[in-house]
N, C-alpha and C positions, 0 to 999 in steps of 0.2 A: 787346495793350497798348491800354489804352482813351483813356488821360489824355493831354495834352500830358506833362507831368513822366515820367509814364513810359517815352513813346517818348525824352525826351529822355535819360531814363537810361541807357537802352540805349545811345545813340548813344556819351554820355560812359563808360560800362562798356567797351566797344569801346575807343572810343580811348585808352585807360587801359591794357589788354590789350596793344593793340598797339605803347606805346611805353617798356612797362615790360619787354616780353621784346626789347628794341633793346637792343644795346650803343653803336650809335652814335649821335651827337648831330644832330639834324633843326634848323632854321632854327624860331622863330616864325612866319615866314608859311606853311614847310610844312606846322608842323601845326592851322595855323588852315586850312589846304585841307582836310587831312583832318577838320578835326572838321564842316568848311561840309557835303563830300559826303554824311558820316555822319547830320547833322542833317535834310539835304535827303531822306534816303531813310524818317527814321524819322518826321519831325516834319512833316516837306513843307513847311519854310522854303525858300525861295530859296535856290539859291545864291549869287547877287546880293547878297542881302542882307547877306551875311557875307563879301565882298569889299571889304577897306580901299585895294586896290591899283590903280595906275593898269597897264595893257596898256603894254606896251612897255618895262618895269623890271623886274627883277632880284628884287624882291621879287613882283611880279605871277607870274612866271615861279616860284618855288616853291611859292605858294600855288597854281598849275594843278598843278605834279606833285603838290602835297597832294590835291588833287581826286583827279589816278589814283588813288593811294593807297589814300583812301580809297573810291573806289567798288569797288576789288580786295577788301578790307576788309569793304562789303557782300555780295559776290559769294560770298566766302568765309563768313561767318556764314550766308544763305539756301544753301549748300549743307549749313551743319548743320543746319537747320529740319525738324523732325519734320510730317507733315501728317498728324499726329492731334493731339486735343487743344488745349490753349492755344498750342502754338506756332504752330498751322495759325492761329489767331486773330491771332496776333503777325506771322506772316508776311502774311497777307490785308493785313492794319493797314499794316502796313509797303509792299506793292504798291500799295494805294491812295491813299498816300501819294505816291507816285513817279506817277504814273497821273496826279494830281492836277496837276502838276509839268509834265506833257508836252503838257495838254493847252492 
């Protein structure tokens, strides 16, 4: 994935997967965690940055299990990552992105 739009697609392709095979219904700030993690690992936005919540609320506190979620979410797609070809490209992309992030 070379482009911003692409790694974001992915993110949003993901999250889309993951809450369309739910039967059950997740909070708005859950899945605003999950899309913050997903975005962070593919686009290397902050997670920060996509935090409306204050620490110490009820909403704060769904949108950190969104976070679990979705970094479970990452964890799981990089163990289907092929390293041959475009994915091994997609995945580099995607660890430098995170890389990026930590330091």
């Amino acid at each position: 994935m070379n482009s911003r739009d692409e790694q974001l697609s992915k993110a949003e392709e993901l999250f889309i997967e993951a809450f369309e095979e739910r039967k059950d219904q997740r909070s708005t700030e859950y899945k605003r965690g999950v899309m913050a993690a997903l975005i962070n690992h593919f686009a290397g936005i902050g997670i920060g940055d996509n935090c409306l919540y204050k620490a110490g609320t009820a909403e704060f506190d769904a949108f950190d299990a969104g976070l679990s979620e979705g970094h479970r979410i990452w964890r799981a797609y990089l163990s289907t990552v092929s390293f041959r070809g475009e994915p091994e490209e997609e995945m580099r992309d995607a660890t430098h992105s995170k890389l990026r992030m930590v330091r």
